[in-house]
N, C-alpha and C positions, 0 to 999 in steps of 0.2 A: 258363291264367289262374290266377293263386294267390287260393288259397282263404281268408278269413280270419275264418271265422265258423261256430263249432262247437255242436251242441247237447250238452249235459248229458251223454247217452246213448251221445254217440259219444266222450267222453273217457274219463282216467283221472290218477290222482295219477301218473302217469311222462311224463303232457305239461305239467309246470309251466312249462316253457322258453316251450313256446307258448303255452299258455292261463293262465299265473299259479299261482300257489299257491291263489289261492280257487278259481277257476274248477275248475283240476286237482281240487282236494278233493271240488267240489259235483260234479262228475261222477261221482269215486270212489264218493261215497256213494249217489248214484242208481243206478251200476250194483251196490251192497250193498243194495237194495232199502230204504231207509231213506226217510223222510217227507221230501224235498225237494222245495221249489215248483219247477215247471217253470221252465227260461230256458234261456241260450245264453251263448255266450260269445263276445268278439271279438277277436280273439287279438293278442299283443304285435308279430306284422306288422304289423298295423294300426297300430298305435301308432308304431311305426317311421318306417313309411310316410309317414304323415300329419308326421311332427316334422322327415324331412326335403324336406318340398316344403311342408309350411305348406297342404294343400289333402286334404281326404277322400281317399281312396283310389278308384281307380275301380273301378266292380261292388261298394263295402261297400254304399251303398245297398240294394239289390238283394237282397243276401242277407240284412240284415239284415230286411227286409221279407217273403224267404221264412221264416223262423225263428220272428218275431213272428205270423206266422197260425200257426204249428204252436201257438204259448202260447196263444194265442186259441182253436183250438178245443180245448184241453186244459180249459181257463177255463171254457169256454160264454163268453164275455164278449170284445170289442172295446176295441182302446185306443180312446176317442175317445167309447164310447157312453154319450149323456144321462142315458139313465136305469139304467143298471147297467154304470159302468165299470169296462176291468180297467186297475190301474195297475201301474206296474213300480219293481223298482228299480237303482238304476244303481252301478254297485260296481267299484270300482279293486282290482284284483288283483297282486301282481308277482310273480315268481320267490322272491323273497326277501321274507319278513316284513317291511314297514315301517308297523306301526300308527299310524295315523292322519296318517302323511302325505301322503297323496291323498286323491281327491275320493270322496264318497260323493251322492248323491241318493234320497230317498226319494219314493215318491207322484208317478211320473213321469207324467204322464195326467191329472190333474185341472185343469177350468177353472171359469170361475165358473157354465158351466150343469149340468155332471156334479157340481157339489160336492154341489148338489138330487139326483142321482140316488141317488148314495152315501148321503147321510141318509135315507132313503127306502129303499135294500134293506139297509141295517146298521142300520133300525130306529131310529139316535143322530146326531142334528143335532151334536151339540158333539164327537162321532170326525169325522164329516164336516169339521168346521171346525178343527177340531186337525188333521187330516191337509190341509188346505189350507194352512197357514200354516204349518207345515213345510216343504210343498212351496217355497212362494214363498221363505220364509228360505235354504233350503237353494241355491235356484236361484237366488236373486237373489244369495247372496254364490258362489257358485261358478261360475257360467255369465257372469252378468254384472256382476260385479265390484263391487258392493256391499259397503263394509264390513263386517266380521259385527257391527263391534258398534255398528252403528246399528240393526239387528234386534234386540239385544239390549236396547238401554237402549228402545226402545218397550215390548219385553214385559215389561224390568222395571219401569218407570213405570207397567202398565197392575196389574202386581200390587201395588205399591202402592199405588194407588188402590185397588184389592178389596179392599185386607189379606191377600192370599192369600199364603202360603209357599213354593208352588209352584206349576207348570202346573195343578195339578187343583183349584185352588180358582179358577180361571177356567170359566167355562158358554158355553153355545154363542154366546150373544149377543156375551160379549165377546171369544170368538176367534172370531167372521164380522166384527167390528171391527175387531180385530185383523189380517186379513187385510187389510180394507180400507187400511190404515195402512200395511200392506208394502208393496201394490202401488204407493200415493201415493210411498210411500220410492223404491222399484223406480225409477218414472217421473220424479220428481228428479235422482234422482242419474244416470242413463245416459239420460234422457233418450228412451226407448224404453217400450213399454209392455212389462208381462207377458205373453210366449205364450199364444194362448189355442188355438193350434192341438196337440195331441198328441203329433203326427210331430215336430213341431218342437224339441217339447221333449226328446223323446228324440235327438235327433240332435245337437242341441245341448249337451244331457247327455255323448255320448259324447265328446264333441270334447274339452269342458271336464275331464273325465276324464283325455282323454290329456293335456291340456296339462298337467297340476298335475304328472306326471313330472318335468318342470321347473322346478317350482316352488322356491321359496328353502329351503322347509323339508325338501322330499325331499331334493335336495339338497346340504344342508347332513348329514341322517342317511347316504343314502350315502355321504357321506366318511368320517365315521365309522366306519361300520359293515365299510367296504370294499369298496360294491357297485356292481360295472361301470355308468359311465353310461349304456352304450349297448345295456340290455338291453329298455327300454321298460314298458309295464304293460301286462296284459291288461284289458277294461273285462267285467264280469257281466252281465249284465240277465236280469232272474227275474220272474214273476209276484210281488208284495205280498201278505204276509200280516200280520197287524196284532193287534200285541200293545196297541193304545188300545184298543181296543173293549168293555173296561170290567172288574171284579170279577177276572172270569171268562178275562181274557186278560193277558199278559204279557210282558216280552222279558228273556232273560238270557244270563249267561255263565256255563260250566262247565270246573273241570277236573278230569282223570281223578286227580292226585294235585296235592298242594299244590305250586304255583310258588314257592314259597319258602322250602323245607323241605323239596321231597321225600317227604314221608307223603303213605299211604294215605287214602283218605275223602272223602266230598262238602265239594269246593271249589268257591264260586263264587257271583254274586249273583244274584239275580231280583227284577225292579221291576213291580210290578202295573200293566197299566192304563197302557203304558209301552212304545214304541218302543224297538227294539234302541240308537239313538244316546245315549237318557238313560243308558243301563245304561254306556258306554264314555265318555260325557262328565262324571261324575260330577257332574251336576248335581242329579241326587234322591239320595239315601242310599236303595244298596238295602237288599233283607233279606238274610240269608244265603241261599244255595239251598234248604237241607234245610230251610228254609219253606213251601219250593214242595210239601212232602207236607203240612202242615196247609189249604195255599190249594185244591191239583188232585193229590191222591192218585192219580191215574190217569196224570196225563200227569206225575209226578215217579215213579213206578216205571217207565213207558216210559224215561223219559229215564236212568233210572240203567243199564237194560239199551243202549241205547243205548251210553252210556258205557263200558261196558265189551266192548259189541262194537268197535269204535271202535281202544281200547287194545290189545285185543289183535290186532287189525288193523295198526294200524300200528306195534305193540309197542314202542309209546312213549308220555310223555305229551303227552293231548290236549286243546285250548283248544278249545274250542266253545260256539257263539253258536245259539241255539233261539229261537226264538218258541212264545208259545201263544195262538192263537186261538178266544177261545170253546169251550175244554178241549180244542183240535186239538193236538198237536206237532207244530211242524216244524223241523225242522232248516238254518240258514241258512248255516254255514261249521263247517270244523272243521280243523286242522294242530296240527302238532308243534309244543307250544306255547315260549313262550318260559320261562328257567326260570332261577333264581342257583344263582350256582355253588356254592353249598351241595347244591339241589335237582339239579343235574345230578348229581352224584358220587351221592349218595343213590340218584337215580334207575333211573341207569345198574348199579347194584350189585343195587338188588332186582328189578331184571329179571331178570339173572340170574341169583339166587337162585327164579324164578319160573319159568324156564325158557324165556322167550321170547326172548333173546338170548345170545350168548356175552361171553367176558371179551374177547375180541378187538373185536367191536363194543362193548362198553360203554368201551374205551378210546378207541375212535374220537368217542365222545359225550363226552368230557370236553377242557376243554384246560387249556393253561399259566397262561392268564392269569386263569384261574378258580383254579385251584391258590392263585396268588399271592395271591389276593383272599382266601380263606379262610385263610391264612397272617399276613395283617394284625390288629394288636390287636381287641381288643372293649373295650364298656366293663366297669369293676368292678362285676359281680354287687349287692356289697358297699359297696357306695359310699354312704355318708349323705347324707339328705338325701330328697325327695319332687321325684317329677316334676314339672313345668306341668302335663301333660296325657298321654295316653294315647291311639295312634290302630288303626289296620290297619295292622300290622308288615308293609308290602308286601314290602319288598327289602333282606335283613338288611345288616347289616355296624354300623359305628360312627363317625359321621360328626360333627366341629367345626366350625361357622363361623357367619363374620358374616349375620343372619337380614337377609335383602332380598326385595324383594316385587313387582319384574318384572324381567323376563329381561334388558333391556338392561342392567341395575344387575347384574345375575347375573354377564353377560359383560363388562361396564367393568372390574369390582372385581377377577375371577380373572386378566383379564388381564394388570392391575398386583400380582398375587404375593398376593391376599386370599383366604382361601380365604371361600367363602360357601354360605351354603342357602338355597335357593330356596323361600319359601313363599309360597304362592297357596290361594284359595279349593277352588279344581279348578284342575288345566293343560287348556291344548289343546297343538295341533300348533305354534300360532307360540312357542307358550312352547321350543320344539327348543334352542334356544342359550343360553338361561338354564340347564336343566337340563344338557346337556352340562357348562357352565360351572361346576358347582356341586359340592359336595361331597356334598349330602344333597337331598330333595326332601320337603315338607312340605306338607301338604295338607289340608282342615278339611271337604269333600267327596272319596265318593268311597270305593272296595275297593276290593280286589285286582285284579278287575279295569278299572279306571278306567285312564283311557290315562296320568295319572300313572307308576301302579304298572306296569302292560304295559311302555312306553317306560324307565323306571329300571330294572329287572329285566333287560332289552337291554342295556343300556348297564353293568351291573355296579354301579351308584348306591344309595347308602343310600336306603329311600325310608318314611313314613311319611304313610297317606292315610285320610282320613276321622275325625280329630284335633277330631272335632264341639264339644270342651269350648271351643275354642279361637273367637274371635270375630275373625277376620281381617279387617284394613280396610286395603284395598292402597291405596285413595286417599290414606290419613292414613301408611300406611308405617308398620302397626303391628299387634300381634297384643294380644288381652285374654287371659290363662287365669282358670280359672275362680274361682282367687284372688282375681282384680281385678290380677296383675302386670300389668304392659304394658311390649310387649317393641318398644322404636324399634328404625328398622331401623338398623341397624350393632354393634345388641348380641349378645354371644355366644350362639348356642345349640350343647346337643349333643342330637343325635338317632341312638334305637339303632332301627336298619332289622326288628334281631332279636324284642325286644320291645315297641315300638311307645310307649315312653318316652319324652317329651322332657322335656331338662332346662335351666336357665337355666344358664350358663356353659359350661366346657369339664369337663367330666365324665372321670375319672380313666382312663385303659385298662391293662388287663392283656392280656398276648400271648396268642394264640387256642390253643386246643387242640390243633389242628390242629397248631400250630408248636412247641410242646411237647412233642408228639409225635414229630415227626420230628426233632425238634432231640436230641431223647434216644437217638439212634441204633436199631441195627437190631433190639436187644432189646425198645425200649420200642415198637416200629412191630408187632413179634411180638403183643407185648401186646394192643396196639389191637387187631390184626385180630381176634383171639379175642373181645374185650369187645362189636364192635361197634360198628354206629355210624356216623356220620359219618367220623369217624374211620380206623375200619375201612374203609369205603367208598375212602377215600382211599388207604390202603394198599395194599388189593387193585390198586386202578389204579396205583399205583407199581410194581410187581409185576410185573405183565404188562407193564408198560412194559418192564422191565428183563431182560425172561424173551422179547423180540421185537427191543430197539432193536439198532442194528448199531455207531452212535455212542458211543463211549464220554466220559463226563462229568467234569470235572474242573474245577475251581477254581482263579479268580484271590486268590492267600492272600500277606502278606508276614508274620504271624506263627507262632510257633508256635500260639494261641489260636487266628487262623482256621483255621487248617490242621488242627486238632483239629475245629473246630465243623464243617467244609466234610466231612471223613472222615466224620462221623453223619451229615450227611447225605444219605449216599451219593457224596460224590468219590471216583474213581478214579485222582487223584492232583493236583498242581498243575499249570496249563496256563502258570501265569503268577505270578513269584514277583518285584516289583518290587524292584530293588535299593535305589532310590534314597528309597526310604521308611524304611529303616534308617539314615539319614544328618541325618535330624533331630532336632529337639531338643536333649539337651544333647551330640549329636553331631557340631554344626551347628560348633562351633567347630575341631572338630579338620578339619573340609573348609576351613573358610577357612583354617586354617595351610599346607594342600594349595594353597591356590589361593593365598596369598599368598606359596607359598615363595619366594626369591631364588636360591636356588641348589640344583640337584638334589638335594645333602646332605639340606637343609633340606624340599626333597617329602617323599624318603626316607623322616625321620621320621616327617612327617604320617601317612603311607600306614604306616607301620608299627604307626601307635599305632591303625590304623581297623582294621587283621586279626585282633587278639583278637576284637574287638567282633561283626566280622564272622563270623568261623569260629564265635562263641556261635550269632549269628541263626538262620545253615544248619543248625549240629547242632539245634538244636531244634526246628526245621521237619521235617529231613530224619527225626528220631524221631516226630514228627507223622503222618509220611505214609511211616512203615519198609512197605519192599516195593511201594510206588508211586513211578511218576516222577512228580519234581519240576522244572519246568523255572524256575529261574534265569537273568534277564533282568541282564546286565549296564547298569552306567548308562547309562539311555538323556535326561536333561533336561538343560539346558545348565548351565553350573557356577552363572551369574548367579541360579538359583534360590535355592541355598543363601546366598547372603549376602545384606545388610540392603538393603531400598527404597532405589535411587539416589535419588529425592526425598526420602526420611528422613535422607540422610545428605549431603545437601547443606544440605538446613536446619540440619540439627545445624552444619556445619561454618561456614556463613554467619553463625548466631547468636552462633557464640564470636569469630568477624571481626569482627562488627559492634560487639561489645561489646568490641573492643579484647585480646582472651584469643587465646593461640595455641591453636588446635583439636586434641582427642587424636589424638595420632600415629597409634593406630590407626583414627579415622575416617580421616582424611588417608590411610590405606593401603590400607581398603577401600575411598574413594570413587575412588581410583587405578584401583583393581582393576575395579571396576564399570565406570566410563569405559573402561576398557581391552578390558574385554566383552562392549558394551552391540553389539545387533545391532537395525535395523532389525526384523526379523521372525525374532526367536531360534529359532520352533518350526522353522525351516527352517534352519538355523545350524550352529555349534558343537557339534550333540550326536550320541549313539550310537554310534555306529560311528566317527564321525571323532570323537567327544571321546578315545576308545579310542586312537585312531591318534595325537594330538595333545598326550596330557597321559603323560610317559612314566611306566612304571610303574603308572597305575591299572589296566587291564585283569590285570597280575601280581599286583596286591595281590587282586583280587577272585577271580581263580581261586586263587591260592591257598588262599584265604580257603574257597572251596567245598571243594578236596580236603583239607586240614586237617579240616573236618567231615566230608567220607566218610572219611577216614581211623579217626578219634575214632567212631564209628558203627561202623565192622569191628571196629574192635578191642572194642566193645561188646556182638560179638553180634550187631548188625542188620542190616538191608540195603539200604543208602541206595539211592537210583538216582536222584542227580544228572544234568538236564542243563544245559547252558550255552548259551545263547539271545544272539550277535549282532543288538544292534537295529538297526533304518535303513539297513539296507546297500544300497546303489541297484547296484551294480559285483560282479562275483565276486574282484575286485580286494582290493578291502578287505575281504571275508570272508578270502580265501587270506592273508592278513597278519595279523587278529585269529588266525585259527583256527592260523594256525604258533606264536603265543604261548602261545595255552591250552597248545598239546599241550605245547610245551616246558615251561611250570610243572607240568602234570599227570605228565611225568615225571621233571624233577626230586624233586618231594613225593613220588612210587612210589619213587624210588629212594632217599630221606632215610628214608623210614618202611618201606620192605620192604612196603610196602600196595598191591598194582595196584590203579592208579586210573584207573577208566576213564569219560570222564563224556561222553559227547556232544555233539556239537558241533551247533548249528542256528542258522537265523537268523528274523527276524522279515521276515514280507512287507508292508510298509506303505506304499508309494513303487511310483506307479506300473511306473517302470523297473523295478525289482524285477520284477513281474509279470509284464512284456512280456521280459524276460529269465531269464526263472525255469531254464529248463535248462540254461547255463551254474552257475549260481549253484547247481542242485541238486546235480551234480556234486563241489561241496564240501561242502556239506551234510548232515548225517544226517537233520534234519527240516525242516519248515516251520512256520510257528505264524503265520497273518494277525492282525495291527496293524490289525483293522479300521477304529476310531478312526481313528488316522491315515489309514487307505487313503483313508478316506471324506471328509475334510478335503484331501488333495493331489491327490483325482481332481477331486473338485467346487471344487475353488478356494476354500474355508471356513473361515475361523478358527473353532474351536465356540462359544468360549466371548464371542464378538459374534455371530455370527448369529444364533442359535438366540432370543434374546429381542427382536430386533432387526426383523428379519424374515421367520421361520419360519411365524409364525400367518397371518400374511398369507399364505404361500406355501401353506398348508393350506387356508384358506380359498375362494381361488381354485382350487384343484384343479393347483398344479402337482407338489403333494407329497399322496400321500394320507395319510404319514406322514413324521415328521422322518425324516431318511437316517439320521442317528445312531442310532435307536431299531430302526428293522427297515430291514435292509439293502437296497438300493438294487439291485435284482437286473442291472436291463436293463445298471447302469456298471460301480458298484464289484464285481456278482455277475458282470459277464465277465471280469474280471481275474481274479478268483477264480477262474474255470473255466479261462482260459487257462494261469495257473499250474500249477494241478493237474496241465493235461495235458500240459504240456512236463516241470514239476516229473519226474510219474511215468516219460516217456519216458526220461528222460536216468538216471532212477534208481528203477528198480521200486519197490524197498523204502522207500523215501520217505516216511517219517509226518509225516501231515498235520492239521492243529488251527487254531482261531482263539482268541483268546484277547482282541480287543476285547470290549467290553458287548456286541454280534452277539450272542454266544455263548448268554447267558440269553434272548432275544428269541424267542418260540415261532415265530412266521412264520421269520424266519431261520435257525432251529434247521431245521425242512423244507428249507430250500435248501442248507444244511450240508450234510446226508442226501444232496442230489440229484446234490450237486456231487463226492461220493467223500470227503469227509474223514474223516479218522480218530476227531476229537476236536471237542466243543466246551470251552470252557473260561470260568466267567463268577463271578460273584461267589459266596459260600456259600450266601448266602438266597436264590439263584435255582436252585441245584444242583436239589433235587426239581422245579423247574418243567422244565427242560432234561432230565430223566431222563425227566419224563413224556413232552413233547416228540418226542424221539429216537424214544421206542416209537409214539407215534403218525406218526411221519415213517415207520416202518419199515413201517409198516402201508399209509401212503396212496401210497408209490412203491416198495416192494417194499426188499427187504432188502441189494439190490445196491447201492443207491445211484445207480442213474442214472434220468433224465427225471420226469416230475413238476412239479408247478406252485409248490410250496409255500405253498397259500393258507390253510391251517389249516382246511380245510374238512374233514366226513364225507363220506362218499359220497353223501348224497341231501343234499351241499349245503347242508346246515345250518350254522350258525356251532358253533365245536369247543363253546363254552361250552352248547350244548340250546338256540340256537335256534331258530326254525322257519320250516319254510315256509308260506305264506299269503300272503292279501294287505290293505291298509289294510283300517280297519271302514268 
């Protein structure tokens, strides 16, 4: 019979799979002998189970029933009994960190004759009644689907009427009122009355637990985040220990170093007099933690010992949730907490400066897309002018937009290309889609760790919480500062995540340090690591990237400027050198003399007057990048690009009709020429390989054009290492015809200039057939270089540039895409092509180098399947090069150095997200 119900005692943080991240933790810590309330856990079978038959599991009952006497006689105390009951609490747990989108329950056990009990052995009628009408709130919107904020507007109506500011200026009277009012609500709206049975409510608890799994808002963070639907939650259940119980009691949050910044030092809030849920709902303004030694000097040096047993336990940092009960500590969750990616590099560096991890694991705790993030501007330091206001720099960064004040307006507004901040009093969990949606996150309640700041720090989001100066009125769609401005919603704000600054308009940015740094090549990187720092941090892990990856890193560059800037920052040469971006501008007119010749003569010229121009482009790339190869992509877009809008030049020519005027001969010639080229679906058309094969002469102007530059390069001194990259080729047909050309002009130009020129011949794999015939096609071949782009457009049937706005969100939304194809590679279609390439490619020709060179290439997830797949090279734009460097080192790390099997999920080993985040489970 399968077992699905664990006590505390019998786990450990290595069954998160089964018991959750909380559950695994809370066992962790019980068998470290640390202050945790007794419970059990019901493991993610259950949850399973139960989602797919819609009915409890059979024998949960049963065990849950033996589990619950073990708490009971730990308690001395009965769920159910009158006069001193024990209640529990009910706690969603998963695999994977998803704060606050499952269900929590507190105070499971209490009815209207135990509430007399509990006032009676806790001494305080108004804890009794505070913890009753938690309960019903908590139960009525989660078990039986109650609004939440019809419980809301009663308890805020009932403090207005007190004049009270918060829950504690309510007395017992008015919350056993209060209560009264819930359960009327309760019986309204479903129509049923409030449990008043115990069992019941516990069991009902757990159900409602599992369901919230699939709920809108987990849901919707799964996608996000990237986490398997079908992994389920584990549900807690723990004896209650109660931080209301007055002065003398409290519930907080702690972490071992700052979430968002990485320093050492007590981080973290405590609310006196105050259930664990105020502390993460940011509905009271806590205090700082290091309060907690002027409030309970006793259980605040417990708790810092704690803390740092903890840390160095799981030699990481750690998010943890304590209660104090009447100067008790106990400890109620703790995991690897969540962290920006500032704070991960930081992190990961003074560990091991501290000795508790190696540079190989701290590579493993970092990733690409955190790289990037700290790579993006900040605002100017220096900038005149005074903020609005001032909050809790939760989640740095530097974030622009239009200020709106709920989530659907969040998600309307980004949807249509706006960018916007999401400000709110405090967030919850449904606020999920606004904040996704948003550029920054704003908030007038609420610290660091408020689920604001936790969930934005996830997610990579500028976040700024606890903004108190600030008078936020989301009815009226409006913020006050303490000026008196008031800020409608659609006006500009900028918010720094760093400094906790907001300011009215779009506030000036200057590029981050980070990017200054490595943009200043390998000396000024030298620099950094010695100074320290941030900085330093970052380099170090470029480092060890670069000192493990098997991948070598290279740049999509068409000038000589990128191809300088792409060198600093660490390119290993060009993967990807587009030709037909040198063809514009005021170079655009000598192609249409190419495209409007009449007679070969007349190409001739065209094409002669383009190879000065050309052999300049190459030599000064090819001096960019002396002693790396550089892979030059012959024209691959169809000719119709380079001359004027067939609509532009028929109105032109209609207007001078109309108006009785003979229209310029040369409109009349290129609207000829257009008409003459115009193709249903051009991207499938006239180009690459067959434009090469079709327009006589270009492919000779442009090789020449290349060896002319390595020519001019030899004789300078240098060492060019020119290659030549056939696009679109579907047939080894039409390679073997481009590639008998090249060679002929490469040895013509060896034989005119006495310069052996020797430039490699490859082609681009972008077209299915390509793929599926790749070992023919290798055989002529010196390399491969995947046209991912393309791949990914002609496998899935896609134009990019209509779908992607058209119907993409929607396809993310639904969970058919967990991300655009275009952005991280499509492993299961376009990533079998891939593999099949490779391994026919390498059969037919060992020596076979291999590279991608669509945008794939900078994509950190794809960069792992790159790795997995055997290639040689990624290749992606300059300002992605250090992310793909890091990348590669940690791809070499999580499937070995060979290159083969592996998932490519951007994960560490224990399964965290690469950026620090952690495991655990909802609050």
């Amino acid at each position: 019979m399968v077992r699905y119900v664990y006590d505390f005692a019998e786990g450990g943080r290595e069954m998160a799979g089964l018991l959750g991240g909380k559950g695994a933790n809370l066992a962790e810590m019980t068998r470290m002998g640390l202050p945790v309330p007794p419970g059990f856990v019901i493991s993610t079978e259950a949850c399973r189970a139960y989602l797919a038959t819609g009915a409890e599991p059979e024998g949960l009952a049963a065990e849950v029933a033996r589990h619950l006497a073990a708490v009971e006689e730990s308690a001395g105390r009965t769920l159910g009994r009158p006069d001193d009951p024990l209640l529990l609490s009910v706690r969603s747990g998963a695999r994977f960190s998803m704060p606050g989108m499952m269900e929590t329950i507190l105070n499971v056990g209490l009815t209207d004759g135990s509430v007399h009990g509990l006032a009676r052995v806790s001494g305080s009628e108004r804890f009794a009644w505070d913890s009753y009408r938690r309960l019903l709130q908590m139960f009525g919107a989660t078990v039986m689907g109650v609004p939440a904020s019809r419980f809301e507007e009663a308890l805020g109506a009932l403090k207005e009427r007190r004049g009270a500011r918060d829950d504690l200026g309510l007395d017992a009277e008015d919350l056993a009122g209060l209560a009264g009012v819930f359960k009327d609500l309760i019986r309204r709206e479903t129509g049923e009355e409030f449990p008043q049975d115990p069992a019941e409510q516990l069991r009902r608890a757990v159900l409602a637990v599992f369901e919230s799994w699939n709920g809108e808002r987990a849901r919707l963070y799964r996608r996000r985040e990237h986490i398997p639907d079908d992994l389920g939650t584990a549900v807690t259940v723990q004896r209650m220990v109660f931080g209301n119980l007055g002065a003398d009691s409290g519930s907080g949050v702690a972490f071992t170093r700052d979430p968002a910044t990485g320093r050492p030092g007590v981080y973290g809030d405590y609310l006196p007099d105050a259930q664990g849920e105020d502390v993460v709902s940011g509905i009271r303004n806590a205090v700082p933690l290091a309060d907690l030694e002027r409030l309970d000097a006793t259980s605040y040096g417990r708790l810092l010992e704690i803390m740092e047993t903890l840390e160095r336990h799981y030699r990481d940092l750690c998010d943890i949730e304590f209660t104090v009960e009447r100067g008790e500590l106990w400890m109620l969750q703790t995991r690897v907490g969540k962290r920006t990616a500032e704070a991960a590099f930081a992190i990961a560096d003074a560990l091991v400066r501290e000795g508790l991890i190696d540079r190989r694991e701290a590579l493993a705790r970092v990733g690409g897309e955190g790289l990037a993030r700290l790579m993006f501007p900040r605002f100017d330091a220096d900038r005149p002018g005074e903020p609005l206001a001032h909050g809790v720099p939760a989640s740095p960064g530097a974030a622009v937009g239009a200020a709106v004040f709920d989530s659907a307006e969040a998600a309307r507004r980004a949807a249509a290309g706006e960018r916007v901040v999401l400000v709110r009093q405090e967030t919850n969990p449904d606020d999920l889609p606004g904040m996704v949606a948003a550029q920054a996150v704003l908030t007038s309640r609420g610290g660091k760790t408020s689920h604001a700041a936790v969930v934005a720090r996830g997610m990579g989001k500028v976040c700024v919480c606890g903004a108190e100066e600030l008078v936020v009125d989301t009815a009226a769609r409006r913020f006050t500062a303490p000026d008196g401005t008031v800020v409608e919603e659609g006006r500009v704000v900028s918010v720094d995540g760093s400094s906790g600054a907001v300011y009215l308009g779009a506030a000036p940015l200057v590029p981050s340090e980070v990017m200054r740094r490595l943009e200043g090549g390998v000396d000024g990187a030298a620099e950094a690591a010695e100074e320290g720092g941030l900085v330093a941090a970052v380099t170090r892990a470029l480092e060890q990237a670069d000192s493990v990856r098997r991948l070598e890193v290279r740049a999509n560059a068409d000038t000589p400027e990128d191809a300088a800037r792409a060198r600093r920052f660490g390119a290993q040469g060009i993967g990807l050198c587009r030709t037909e971006h040198m063809f514009l501008g005021e170079r655009r007119q000598l192609v249409e003399r190419m495209i409007l010749a009449c007679t070969p003569g007349d190409r001739e010229q065209a094409l002669d007057a383009l190879l000065p121009l050309q052999t300049d482009d190459f030599a000064g790339i090819l001096e960019a990048m002396d002693g790396l190869p550089v892979t030059i992509r012959l024209l691959d877009p169809p000719l119709h690009e380079f001359l004027p809008d067939r609509v532009e030049l028929s109105v032109r020519v209609a207007t001078a009709e109309a108006r009785g005027e003979r229209p310029e001969q040369r409109d009349l010639e290129l609207l000829a020429a257009v008409d003459r080229m115009h193709e249903e679906n051009p991207m499938m058309g006239l180009r690459g390989v067959r434009l090469g094969l079709a327009v006589p002469g270009l492919v000779a102007m442009q090789v020449r054009a290349v060896a002319s530059a390595v020519v001019a390069r030899v004789r300078a001194g240098g060492d060019p290492r020119a290659e030549i990259m056939v696009p679109l080729v579907g047939d080894v047909e039409e390679l073997r015809l481009v590639k008998a050309e090249v060679e002929r002009v490469l040895a013509e130009v060896g034989e005119e200039s006495g310069v052996t020129v020797d430039c490699p011949v490859g082609t681009m794999i972008e077209l299915p057939r390509a793929a599926l015939t790749a070992g023919p096609i290798a055989e002529e071949a010196a390399f491969f270089s995947f046209g991912t782009n393309d791949l990914t457009q002609t496998t899935w049937g896609f134009s990019r540039d209509d779908v992607e706005a058209e119907f993409f969100p929607g396809y993310i939304d639904r969970g058919v895409f967990a991300a655009s194809p275009f952005e991280t590679l499509d492993e299961e279609g376009v990533g079998r092509l891939v593999r099949i390439a490779v391994e026919e490619g390498r059969r037919a020709r060992p020596d076979l180098q291999i590279g991608v060179c669509g945008e794939h290439g900078g994509d950190p997830a794809s960069v792992h399947f790159f790795h997995a797949a055997g290639l040689d090279y990624v290749s992606c734009s300059p300002f992605r090069v250090p992310v793909a460097r890091l990348e590669a080192g940690r791809a070499a790390l999580s499937h070995g150095h060979g290159g083969h099997g592996g998932d490519g999920d951007g994960k560490d080993a224990d399964g965290r997200d690469a950026d620090g985040g952690g495991g655990g489970g909802g609050r």
